[in-house]
N, CA and C atoms of all chains as a GROMACS GRO file, in nm:
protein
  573
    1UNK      N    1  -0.214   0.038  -0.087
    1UNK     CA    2  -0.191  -0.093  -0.027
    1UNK      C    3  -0.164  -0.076   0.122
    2UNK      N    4  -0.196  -0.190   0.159
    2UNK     CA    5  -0.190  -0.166   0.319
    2UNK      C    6  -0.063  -0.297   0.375
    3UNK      N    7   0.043  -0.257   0.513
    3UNK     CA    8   0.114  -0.392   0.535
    3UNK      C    9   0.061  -0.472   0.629
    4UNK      N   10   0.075  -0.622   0.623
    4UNK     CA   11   0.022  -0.693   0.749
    4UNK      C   12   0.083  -0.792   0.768
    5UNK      N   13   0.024  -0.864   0.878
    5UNK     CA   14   0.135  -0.975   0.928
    5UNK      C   15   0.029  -1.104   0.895
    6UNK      N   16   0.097  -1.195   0.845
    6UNK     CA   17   0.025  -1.323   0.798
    6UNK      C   18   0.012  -1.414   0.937
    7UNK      N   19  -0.123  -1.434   1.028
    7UNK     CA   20  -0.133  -1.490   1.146
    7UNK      C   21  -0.179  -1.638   1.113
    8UNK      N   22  -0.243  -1.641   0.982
    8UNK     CA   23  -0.296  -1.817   0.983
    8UNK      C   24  -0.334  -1.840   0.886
    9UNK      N   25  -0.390  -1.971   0.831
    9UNK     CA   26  -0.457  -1.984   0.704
    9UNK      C   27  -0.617  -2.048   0.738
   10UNK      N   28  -0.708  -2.003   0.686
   10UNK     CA   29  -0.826  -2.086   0.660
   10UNK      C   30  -0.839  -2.228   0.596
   11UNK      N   31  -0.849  -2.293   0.636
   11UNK     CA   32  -0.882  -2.420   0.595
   11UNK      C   33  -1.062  -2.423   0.511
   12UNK      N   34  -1.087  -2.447   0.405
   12UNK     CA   35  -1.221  -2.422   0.394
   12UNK      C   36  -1.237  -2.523   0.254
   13UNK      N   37  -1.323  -2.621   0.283
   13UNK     CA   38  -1.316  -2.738   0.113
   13UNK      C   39  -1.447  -2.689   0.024
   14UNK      N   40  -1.599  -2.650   0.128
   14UNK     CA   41  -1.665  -2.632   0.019
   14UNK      C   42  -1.673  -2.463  -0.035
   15UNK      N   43  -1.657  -2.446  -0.114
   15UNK     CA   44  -1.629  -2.297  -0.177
   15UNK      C   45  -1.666  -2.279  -0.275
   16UNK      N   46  -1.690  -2.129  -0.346
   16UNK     CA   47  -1.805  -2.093  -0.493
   16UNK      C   48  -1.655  -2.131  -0.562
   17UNK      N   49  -1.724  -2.214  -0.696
   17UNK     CA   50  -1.668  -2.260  -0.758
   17UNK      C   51  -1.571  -2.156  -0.847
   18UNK      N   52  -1.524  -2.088  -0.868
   18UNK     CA   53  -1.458  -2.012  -0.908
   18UNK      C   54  -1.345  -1.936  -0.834
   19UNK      N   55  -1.336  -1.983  -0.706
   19UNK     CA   56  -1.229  -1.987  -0.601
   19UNK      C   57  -1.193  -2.071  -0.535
   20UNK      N   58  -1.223  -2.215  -0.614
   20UNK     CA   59  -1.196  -2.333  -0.587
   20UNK      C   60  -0.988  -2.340  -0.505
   21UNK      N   61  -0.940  -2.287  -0.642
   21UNK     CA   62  -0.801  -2.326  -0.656
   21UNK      C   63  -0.713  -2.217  -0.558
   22UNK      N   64  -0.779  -2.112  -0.517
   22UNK     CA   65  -0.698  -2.052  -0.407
   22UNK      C   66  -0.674  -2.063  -0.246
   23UNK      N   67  -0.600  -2.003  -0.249
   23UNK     CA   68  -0.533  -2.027  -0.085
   23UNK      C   69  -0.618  -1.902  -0.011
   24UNK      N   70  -0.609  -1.918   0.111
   24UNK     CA   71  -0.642  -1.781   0.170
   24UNK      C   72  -0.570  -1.809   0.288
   25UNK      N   73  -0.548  -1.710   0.342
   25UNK     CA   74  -0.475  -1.677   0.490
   25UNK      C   75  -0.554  -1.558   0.596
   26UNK      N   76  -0.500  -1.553   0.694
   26UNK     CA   77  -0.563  -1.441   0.760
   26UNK      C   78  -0.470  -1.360   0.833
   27UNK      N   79  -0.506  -1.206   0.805
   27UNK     CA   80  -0.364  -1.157   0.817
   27UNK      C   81  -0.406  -1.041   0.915
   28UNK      N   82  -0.340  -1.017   1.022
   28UNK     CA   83  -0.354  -0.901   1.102
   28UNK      C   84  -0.300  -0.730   1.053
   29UNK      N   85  -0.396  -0.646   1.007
   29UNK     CA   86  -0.344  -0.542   0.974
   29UNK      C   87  -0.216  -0.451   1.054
   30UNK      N   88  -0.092  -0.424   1.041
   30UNK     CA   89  -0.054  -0.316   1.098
   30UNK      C   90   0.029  -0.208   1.033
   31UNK      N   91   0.047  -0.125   1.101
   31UNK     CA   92   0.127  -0.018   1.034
   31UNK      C   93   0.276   0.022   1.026
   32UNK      N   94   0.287   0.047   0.988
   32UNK     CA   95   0.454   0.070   0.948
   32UNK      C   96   0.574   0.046   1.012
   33UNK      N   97   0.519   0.073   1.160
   33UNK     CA   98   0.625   0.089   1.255
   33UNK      C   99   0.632  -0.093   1.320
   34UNK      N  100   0.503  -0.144   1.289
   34UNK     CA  101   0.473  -0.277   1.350
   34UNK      C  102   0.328  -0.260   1.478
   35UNK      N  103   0.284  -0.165   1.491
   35UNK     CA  104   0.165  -0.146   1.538
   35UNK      C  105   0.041  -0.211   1.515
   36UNK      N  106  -0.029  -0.291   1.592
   36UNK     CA  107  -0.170  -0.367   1.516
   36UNK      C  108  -0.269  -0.218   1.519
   37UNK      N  109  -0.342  -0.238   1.407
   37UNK     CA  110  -0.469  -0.139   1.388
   37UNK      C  111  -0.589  -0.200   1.447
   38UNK      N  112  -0.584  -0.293   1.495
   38UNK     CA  113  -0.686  -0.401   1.512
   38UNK      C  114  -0.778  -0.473   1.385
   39UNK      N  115  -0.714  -0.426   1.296
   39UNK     CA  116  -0.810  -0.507   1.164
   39UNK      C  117  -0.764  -0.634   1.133
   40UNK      N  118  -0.837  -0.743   1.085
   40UNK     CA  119  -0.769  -0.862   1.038
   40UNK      C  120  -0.834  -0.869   0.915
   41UNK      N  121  -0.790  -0.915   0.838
   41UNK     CA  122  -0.822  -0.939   0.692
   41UNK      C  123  -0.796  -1.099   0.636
   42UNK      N  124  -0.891  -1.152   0.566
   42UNK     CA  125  -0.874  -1.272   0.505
   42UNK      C  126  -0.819  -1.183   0.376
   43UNK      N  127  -0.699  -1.322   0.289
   43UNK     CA  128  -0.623  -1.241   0.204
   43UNK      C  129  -0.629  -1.353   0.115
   44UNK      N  130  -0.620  -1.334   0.008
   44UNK     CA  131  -0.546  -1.436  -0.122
   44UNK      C  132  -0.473  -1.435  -0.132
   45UNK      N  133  -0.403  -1.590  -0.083
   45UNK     CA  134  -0.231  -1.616  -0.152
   45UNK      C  135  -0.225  -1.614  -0.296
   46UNK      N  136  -0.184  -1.564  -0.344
   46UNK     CA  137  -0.058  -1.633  -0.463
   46UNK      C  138   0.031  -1.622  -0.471
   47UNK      N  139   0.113  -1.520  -0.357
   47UNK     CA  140   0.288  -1.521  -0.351
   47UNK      C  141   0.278  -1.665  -0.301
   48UNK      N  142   0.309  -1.735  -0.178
   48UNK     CA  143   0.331  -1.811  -0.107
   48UNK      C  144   0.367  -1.777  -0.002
   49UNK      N  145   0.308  -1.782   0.084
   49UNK     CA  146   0.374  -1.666   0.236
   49UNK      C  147   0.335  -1.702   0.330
   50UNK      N  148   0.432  -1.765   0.433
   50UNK     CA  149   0.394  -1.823   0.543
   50UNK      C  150   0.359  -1.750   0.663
   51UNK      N  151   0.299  -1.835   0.822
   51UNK     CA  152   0.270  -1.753   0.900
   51UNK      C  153   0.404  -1.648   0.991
   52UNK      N  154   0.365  -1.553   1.026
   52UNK     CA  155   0.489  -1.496   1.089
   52UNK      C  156   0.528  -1.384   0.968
   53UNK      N  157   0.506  -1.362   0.849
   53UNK     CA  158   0.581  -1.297   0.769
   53UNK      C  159   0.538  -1.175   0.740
   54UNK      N  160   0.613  -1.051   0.732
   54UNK     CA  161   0.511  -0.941   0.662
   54UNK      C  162   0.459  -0.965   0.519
   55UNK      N  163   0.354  -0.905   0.508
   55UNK     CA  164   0.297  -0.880   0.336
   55UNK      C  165   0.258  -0.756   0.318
   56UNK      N  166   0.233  -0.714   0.223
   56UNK     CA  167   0.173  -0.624   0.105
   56UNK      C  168   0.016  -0.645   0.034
   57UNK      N  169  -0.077  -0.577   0.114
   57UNK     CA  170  -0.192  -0.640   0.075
   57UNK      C  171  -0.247  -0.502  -0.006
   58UNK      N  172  -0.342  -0.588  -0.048
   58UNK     CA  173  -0.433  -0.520  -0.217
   58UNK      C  174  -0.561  -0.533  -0.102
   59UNK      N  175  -0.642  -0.391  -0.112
   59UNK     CA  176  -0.773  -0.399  -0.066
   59UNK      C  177  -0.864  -0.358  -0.176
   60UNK      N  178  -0.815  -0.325  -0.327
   60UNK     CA  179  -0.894  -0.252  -0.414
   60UNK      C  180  -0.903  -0.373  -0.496
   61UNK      N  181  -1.099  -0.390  -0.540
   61UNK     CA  182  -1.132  -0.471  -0.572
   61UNK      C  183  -1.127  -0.481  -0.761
   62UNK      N  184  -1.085  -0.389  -0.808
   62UNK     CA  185  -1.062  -0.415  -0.952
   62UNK      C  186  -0.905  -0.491  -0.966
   63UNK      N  187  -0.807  -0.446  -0.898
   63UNK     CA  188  -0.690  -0.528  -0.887
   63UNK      C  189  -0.713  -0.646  -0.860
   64UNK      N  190  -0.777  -0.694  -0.710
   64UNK     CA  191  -0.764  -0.813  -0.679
   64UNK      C  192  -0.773  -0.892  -0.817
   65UNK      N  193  -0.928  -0.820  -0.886
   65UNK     CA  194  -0.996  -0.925  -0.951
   65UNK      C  195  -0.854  -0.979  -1.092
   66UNK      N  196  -0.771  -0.880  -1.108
   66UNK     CA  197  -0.670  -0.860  -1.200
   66UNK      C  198  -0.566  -0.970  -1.194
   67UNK      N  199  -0.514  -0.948  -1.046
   67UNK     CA  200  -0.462  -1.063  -1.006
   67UNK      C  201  -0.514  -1.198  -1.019
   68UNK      N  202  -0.570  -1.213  -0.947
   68UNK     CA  203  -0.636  -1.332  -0.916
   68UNK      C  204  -0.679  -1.429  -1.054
   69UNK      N  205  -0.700  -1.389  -1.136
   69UNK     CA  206  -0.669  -1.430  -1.271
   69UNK      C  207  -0.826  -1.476  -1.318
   70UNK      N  208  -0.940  -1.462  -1.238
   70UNK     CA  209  -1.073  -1.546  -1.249
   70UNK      C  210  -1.131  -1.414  -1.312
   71UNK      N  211  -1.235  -1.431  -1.427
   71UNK     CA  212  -1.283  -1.322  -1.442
   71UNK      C  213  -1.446  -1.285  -1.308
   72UNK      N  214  -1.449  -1.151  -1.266
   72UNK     CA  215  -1.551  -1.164  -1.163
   72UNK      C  216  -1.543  -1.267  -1.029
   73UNK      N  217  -1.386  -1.261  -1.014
   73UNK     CA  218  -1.393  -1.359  -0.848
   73UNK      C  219  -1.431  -1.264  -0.747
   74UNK      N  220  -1.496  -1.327  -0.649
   74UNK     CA  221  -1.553  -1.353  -0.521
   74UNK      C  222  -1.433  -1.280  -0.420
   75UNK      N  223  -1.334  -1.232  -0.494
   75UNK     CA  224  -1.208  -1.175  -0.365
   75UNK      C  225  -1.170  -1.063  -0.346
   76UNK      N  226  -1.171  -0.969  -0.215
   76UNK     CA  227  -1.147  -0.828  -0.238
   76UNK      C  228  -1.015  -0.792  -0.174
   77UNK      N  229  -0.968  -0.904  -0.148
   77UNK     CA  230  -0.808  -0.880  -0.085
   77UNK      C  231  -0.733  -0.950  -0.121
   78UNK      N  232  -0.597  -0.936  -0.153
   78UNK     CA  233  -0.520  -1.069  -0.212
   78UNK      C  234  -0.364  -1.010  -0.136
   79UNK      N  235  -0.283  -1.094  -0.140
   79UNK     CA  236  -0.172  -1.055  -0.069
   79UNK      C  237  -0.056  -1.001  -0.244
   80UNK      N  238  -0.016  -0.892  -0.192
   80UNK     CA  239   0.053  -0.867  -0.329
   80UNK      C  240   0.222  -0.894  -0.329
   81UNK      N  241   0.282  -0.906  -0.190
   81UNK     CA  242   0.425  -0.872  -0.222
   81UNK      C  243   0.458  -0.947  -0.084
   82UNK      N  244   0.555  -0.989  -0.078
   82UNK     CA  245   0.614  -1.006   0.072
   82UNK      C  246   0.754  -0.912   0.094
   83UNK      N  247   0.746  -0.836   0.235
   83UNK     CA  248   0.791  -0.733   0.252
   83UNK      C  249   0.921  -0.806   0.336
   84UNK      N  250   1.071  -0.770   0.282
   84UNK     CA  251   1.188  -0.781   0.300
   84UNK      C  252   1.225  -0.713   0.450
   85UNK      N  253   1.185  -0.546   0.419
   85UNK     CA  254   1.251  -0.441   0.463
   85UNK      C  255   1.109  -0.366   0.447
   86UNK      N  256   1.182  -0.270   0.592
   86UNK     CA  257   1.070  -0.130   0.558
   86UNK      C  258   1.153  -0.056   0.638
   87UNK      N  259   1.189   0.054   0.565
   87UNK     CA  260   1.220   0.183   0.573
   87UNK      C  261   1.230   0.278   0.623
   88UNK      N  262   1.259   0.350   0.750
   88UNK     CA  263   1.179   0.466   0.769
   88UNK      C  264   1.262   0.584   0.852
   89UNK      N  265   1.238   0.655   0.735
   89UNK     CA  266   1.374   0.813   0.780
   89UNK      C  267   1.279   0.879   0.887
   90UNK      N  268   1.379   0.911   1.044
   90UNK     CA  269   1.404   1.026   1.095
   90UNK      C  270   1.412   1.181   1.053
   91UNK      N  271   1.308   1.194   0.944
   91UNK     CA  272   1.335   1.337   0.870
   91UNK      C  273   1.382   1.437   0.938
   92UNK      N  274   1.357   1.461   1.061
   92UNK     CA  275   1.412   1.584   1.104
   92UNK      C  276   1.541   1.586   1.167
   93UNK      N  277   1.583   1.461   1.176
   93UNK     CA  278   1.702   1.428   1.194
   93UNK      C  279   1.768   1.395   1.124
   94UNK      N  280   1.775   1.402   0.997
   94UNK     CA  281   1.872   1.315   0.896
   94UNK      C  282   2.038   1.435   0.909
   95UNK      N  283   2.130   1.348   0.893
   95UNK     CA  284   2.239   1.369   0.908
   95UNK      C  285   2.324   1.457   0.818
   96UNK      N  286   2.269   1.370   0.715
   96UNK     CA  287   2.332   1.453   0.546
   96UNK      C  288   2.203   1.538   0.481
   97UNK      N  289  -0.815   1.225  -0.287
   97UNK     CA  290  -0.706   1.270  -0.310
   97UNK      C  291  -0.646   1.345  -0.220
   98UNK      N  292  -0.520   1.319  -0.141
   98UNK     CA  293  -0.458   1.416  -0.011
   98UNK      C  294  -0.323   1.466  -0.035
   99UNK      N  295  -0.277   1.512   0.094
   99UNK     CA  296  -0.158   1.533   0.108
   99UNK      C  297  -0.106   1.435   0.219
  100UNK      N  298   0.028   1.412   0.181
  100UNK     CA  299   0.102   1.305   0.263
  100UNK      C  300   0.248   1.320   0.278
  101UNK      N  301   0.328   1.330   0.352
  101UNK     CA  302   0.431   1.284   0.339
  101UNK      C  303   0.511   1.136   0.302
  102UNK      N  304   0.627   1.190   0.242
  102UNK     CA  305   0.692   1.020   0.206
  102UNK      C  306   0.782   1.042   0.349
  103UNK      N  307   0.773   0.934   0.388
  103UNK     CA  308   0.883   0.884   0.523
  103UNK      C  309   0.950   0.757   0.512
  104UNK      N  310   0.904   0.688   0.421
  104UNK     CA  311   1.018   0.520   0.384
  104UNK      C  312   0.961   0.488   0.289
  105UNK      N  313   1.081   0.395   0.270
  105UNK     CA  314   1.047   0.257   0.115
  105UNK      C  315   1.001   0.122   0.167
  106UNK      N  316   0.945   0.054   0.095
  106UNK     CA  317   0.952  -0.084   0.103
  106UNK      C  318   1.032  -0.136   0.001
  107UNK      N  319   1.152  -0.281   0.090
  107UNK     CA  320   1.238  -0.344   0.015
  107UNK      C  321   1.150  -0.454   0.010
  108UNK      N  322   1.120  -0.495  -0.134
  108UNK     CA  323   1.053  -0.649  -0.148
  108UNK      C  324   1.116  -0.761  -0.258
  109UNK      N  325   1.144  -0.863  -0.273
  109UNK     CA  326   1.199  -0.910  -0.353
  109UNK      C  327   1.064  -1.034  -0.404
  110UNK      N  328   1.024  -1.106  -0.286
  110UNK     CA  329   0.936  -1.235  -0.342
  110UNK      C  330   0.778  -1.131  -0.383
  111UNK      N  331   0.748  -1.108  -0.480
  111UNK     CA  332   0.621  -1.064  -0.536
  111UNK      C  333   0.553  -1.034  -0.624
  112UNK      N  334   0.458  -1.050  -0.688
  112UNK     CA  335   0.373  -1.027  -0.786
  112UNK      C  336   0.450  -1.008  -0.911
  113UNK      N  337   0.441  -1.032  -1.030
  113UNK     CA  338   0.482  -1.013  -1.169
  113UNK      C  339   0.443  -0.876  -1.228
  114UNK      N  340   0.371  -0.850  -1.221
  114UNK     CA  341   0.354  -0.720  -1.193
  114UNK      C  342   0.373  -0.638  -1.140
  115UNK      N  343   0.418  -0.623  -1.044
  115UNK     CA  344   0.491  -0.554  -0.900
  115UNK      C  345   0.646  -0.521  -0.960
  116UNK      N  346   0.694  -0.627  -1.038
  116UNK     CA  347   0.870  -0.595  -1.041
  116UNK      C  348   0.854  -0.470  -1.037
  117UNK      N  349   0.828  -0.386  -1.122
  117UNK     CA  350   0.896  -0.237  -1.148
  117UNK      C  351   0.853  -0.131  -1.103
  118UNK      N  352   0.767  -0.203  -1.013
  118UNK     CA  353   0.720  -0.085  -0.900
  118UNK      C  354   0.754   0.001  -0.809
  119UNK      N  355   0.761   0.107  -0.776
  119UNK     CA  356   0.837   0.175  -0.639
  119UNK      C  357   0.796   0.196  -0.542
  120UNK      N  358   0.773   0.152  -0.467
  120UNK     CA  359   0.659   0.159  -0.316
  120UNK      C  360   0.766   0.243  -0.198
  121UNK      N  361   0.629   0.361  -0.097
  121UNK     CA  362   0.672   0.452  -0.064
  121UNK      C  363   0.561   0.436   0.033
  122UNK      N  364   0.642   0.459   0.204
  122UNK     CA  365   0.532   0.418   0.272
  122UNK      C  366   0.525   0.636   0.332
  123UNK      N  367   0.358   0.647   0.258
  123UNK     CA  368   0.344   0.829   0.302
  123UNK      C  369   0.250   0.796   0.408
  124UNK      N  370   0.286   0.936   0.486
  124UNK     CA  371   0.256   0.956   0.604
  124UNK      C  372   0.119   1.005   0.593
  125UNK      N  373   0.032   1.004   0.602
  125UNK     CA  374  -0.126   1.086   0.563
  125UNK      C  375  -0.183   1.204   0.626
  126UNK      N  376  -0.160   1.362   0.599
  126UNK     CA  377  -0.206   1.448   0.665
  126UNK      C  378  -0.360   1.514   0.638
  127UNK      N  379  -0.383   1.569   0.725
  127UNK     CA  380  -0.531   1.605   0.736
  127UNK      C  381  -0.519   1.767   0.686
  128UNK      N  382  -0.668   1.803   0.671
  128UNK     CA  383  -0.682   1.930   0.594
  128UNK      C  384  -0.618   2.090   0.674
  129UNK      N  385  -0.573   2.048   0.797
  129UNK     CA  386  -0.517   2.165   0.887
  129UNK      C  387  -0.315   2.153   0.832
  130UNK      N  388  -0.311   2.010   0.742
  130UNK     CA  389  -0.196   2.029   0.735
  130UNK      C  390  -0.112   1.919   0.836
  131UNK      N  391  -0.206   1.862   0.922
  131UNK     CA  392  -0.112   1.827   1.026
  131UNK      C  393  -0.122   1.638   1.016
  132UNK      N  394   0.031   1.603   1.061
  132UNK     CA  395   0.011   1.434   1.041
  132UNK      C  396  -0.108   1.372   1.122
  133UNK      N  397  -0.152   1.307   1.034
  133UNK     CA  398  -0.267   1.197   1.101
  133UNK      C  399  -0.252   1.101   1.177
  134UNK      N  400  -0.119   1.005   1.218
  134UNK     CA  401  -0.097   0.890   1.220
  134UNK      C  402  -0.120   0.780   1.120
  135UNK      N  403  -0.187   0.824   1.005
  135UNK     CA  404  -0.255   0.710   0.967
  135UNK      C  405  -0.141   0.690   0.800
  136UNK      N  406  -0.119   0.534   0.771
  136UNK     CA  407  -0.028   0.550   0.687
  136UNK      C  408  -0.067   0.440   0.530
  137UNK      N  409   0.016   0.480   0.428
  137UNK     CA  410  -0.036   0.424   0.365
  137UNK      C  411   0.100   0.421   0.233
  138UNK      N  412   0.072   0.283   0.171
  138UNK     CA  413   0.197   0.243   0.071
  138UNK      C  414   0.137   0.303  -0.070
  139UNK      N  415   0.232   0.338  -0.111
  139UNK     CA  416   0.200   0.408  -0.219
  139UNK      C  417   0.235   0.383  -0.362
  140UNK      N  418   0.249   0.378  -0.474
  140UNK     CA  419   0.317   0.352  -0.565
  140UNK      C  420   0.345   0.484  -0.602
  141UNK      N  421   0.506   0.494  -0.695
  141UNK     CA  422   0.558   0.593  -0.747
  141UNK      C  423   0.467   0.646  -0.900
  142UNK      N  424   0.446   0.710  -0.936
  142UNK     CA  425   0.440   0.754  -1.042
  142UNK      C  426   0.487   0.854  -1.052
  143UNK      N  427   0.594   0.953  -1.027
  143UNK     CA  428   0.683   1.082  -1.072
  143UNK      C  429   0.791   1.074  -1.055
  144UNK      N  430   0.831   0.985  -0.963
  144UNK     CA  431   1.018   1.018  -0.926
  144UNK      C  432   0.971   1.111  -0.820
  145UNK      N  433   1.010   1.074  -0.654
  145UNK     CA  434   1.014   1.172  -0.542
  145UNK      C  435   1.125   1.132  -0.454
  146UNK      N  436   1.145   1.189  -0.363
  146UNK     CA  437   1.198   1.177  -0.289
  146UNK      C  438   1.200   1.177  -0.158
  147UNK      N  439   1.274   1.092  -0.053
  147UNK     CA  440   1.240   1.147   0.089
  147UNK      C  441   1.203   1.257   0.166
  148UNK      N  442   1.112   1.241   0.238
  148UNK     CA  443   1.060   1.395   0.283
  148UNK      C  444   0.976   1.448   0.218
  149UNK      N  445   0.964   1.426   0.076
  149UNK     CA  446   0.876   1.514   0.008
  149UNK      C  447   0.752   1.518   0.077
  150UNK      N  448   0.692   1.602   0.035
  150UNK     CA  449   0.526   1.640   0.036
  150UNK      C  450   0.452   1.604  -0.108
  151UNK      N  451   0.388   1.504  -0.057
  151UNK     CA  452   0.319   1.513  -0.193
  151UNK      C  453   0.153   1.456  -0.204
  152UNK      N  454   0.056   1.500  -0.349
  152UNK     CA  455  -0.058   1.433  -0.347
  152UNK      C  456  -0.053   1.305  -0.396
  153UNK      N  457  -0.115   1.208  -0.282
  153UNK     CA  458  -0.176   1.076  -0.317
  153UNK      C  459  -0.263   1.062  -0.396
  154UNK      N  460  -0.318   0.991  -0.468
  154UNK     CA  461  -0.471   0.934  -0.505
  154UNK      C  462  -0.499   0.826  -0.481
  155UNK      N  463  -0.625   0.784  -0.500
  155UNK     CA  464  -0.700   0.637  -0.442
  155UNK      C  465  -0.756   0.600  -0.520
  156UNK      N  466  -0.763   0.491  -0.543
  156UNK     CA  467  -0.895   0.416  -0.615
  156UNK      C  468  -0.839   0.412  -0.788
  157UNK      N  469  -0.985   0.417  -0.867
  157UNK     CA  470  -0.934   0.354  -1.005
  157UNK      C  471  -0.854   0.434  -1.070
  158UNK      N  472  -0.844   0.593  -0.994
  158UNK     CA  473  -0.725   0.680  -1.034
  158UNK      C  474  -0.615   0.670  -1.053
  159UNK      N  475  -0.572   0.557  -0.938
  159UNK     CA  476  -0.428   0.548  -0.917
  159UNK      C  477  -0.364   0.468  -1.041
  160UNK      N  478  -0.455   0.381  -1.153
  160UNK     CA  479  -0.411   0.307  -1.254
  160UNK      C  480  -0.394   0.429  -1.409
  161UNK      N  481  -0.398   0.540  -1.337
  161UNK     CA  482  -0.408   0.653  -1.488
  161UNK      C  483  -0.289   0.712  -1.558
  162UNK      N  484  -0.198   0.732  -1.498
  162UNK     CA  485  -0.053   0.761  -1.519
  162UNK      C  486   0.004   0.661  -1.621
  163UNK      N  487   0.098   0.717  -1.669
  163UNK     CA  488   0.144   0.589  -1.789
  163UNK      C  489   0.235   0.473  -1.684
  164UNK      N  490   0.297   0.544  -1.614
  164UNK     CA  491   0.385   0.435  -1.528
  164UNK      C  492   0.316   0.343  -1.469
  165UNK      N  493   0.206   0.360  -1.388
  165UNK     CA  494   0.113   0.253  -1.282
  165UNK      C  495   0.008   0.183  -1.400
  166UNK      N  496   0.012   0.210  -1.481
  166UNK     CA  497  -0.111   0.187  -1.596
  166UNK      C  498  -0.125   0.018  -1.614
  167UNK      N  499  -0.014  -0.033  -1.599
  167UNK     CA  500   0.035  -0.151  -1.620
  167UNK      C  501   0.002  -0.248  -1.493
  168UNK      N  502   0.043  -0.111  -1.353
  168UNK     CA  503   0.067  -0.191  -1.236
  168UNK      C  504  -0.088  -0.273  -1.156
  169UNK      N  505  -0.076  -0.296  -1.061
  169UNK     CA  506  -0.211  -0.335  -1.019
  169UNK      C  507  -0.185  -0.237  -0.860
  170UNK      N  508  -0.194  -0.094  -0.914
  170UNK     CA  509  -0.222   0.011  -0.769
  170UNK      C  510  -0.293   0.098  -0.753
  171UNK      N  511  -0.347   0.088  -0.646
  171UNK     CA  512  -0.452   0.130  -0.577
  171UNK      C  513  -0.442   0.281  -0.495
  172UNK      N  514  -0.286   0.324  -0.521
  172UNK     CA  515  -0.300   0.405  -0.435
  172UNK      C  516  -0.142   0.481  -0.519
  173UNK      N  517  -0.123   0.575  -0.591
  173UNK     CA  518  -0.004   0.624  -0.630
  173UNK      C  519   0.030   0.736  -0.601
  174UNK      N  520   0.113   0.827  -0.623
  174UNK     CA  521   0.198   0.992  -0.527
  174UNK      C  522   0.237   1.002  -0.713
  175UNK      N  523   0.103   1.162  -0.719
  175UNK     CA  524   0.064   1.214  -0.842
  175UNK      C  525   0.108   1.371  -0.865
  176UNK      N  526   0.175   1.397  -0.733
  176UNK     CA  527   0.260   1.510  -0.761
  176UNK      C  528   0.312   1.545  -0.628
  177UNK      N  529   0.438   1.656  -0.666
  177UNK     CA  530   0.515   1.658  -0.541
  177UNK      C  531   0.487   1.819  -0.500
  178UNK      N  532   0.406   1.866  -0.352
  178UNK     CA  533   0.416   2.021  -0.308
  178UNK      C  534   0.533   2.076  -0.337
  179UNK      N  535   0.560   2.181  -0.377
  179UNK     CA  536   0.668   2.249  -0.405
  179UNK      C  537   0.703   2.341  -0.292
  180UNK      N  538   0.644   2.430  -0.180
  180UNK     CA  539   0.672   2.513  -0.107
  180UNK      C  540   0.538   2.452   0.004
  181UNK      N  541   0.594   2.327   0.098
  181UNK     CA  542   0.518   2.289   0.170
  181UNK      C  543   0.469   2.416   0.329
  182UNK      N  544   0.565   2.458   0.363
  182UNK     CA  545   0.588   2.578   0.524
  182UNK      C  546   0.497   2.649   0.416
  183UNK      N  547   0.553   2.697   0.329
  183UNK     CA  548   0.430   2.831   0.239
  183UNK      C  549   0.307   2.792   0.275
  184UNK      N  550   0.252   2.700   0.198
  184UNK     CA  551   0.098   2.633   0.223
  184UNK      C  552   0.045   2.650   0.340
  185UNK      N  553   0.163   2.590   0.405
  185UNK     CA  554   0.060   2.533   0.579
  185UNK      C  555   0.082   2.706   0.625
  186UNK      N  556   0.178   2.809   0.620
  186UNK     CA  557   0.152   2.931   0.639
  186UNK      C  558  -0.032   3.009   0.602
  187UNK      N  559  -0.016   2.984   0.518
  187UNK     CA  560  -0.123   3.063   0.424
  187UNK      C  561  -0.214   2.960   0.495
  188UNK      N  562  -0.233   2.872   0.524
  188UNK     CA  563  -0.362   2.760   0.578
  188UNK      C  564  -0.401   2.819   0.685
  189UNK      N  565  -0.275   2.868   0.792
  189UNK     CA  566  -0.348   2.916   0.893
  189UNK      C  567  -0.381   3.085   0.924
  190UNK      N  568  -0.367   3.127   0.822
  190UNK     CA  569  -0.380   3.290   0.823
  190UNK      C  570  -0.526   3.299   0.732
  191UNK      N  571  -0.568   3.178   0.662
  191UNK     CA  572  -0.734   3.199   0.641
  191UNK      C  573  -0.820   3.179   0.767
   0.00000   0.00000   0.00000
């Protein structure tokens, strides 16, 4: 999974009928520290996740399709988690 | 399939139903000399590790093979932990 920042949503009415009922957003890839990679990704909501927020995105297309609940949808990214916190030890510095 | 270091967690609370019992681990991704890439990637647990470790990732429909992730929807899980990482990268550069 990759993290990113949720920058906007697509607005879009006519669509293949089998992705009628989803949301999509568009999310700027970055990395851990908060770095853009320069990638942006259209994503599938189904958490609910507004703009400004980190997420947890799915780029592997047998999951999406898992998620997403459609058999054979049209989606290769979906947003999986919204990210609280992220983590990250100083290993060579740790104290204890 | 690589080697990576673990360097953080992700804390998440709003997500996927599937996700609850997941352990996400953001590893560091090294290249075949041994050395960090910059390049990073979230991982799901499947062994029990720990900070710092060294360990192999996998990708793709692999990562759903373990009994723990079997359930999960991941793409990417940490399938074992190096045991004598300085050993390795020793012996890497004396071939």
């Amino acid at each position: 999974m990759i993290i990113g920042e949720i920058i906007g949503t697509v607005i879009s009415t006519i669509k293949v009928s089998k992705i009628e009922h989803t949301k999509l957003k568009v999310a700027k890839i970055i990395d851990p520290f908060g770095r853009p990679t320069g990638k942006y990704f259209v994503v599938e909501d189904g958490v609910g996740v507004g703009v400004g927020e980190i997420v947890l995105i799915s780029d592997d297309d047998v999951v999406v399709n898992r998620i997403v609940g459609v058999e054979k949808a049209p989606i290769r990214s979906a947003v999986m988690a919204k990210v609280d916190k992220i983590n990250i030890f100083d290993l060579d510095n740790l104290e204890n | 399939m690589f080697i990576g270091r673990v360097i953080g967690n992700i804390v998440s609370t709003a997500k996927r139903d599937e996700l609850q019992t997941a352990k996400l681990f953001i590893v560091e991704v090294y290249d075949g000399r041994l050395e960090p890439t910059g390049k990073y990637e979230v991982s799901f647990d499947a062994i029990g590790i720990g900070l710092g470790d060294y360990v192999l990732v996998c990708g793709g429909s692999a990562a759903r093979m373990p009994e723990i992730t079997s359930k999960m929807p991941a793409d990417s899980s940490i399938m074992a932990r190096i045991d004598d990482f300085e050993k390795l990268k020793k012996e890497f550069k004396e071939v």
